[in-house]
C-alpha positions, -999 to +999 in steps of 0.1 A: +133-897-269+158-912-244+191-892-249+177-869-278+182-898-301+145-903-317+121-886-315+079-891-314+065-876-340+027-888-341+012-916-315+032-948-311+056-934-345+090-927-337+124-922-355+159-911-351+161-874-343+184-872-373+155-876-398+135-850-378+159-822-376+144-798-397+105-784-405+105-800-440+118-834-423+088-836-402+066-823-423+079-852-443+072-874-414+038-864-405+022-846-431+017-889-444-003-891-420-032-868-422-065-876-440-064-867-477-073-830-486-062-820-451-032-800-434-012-799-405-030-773-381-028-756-343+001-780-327+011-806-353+021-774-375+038-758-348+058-789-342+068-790-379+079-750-372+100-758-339+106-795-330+085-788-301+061-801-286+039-793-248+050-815-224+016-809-208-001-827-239-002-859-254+014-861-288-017-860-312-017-854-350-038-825-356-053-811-390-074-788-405-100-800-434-128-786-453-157-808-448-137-842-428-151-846-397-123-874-392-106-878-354-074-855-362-092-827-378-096-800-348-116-772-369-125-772-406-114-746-429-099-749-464-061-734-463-061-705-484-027-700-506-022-670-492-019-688-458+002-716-471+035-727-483+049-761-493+075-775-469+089-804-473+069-814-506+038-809-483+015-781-479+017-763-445+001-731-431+024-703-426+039-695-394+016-667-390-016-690-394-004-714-375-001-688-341-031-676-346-049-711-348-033-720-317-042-689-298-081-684-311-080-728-302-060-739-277-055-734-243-045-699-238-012-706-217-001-738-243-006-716-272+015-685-262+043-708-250+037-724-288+037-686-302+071-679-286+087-710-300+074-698-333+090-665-329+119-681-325+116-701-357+106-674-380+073-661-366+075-622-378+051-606-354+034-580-380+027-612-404+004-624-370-010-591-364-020-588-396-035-623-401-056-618-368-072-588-383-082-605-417-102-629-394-126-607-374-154-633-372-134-667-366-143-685-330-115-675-303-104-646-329-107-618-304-083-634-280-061-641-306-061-604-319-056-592-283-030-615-279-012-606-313-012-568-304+001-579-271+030-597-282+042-568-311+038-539-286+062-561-260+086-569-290+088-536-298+093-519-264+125-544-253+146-540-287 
């Protein structure tokens, strides 16, 4: 926080920016945190990705859970494998799920500033275009899927 020395990682949790420096660190740090059976979803997963957080928003865990309907959990699904991956001895969505959460959920302008962060930390493009098309019915999906097809066709045109 103050000089880039610790860092906030859930409300009123802090810890030396050291022990945060990488995605399996704070998955470490939050992924604790979540109800049981849950994961990390929309910006709590994209923090894990990048470190970063909106400045616009207050720091919030958020997760994803089948049938919880418990403060943190902002939608309920069950993670797929195919969608997962461990990080950090925690399971995580991909990078992929995790952009296309936060653009069928969040604030449109929040989530694409979220989706550029994750480009930068891995995101490949196609994996998101392809996950928006395996989830045609999904709330917010056809924003998302605009969004993806968007962000591929302006990748591809400035290389």
């Amino acid at each position: 926080m103050h000089d880039g020395l610790a860092v906030e990682y859930a409300p009123g949790r802090i810890a030396a920016a050291d022990l945060a420096a990488t995605p399996a660190m704070r998955a470490r740090l939050v992924c604790p945190l979540l109800p049981d059976g849950s994961t990390p979803a929309t910006l709590t997963a994209a923090w894990i990705y990048t470190g970063w957080w909106p400045p616009s928003r207050l720091k919030r865990l958020c997760a994803a859970h089948p049938t919880s309907r418990h403060h943190c959990v902002v939608y309920r699904a069950q993670l797929e494998e195919e969608y997962s991956r461990e990080l950090g001895g925690f399971t995580v969505p991909t990078t992929a799920r995790t952009a296309f959460d936060l653009l069928a959920i969040e604030e449109p302008g929040v989530a694409v500033e979220c989706v550029i962060r994750l480009l930068r930390s891995g995101l490949n493009p196609e994996d998101l275009l392809l996950h928006s098309k395996r989830e045609r019915r999904r709330r917010g999906g056809p924003f998302a899927r605009k969004a993806a097809k968007a962000l591929k066709t302006y990748i591809e045109e400035t290389k």
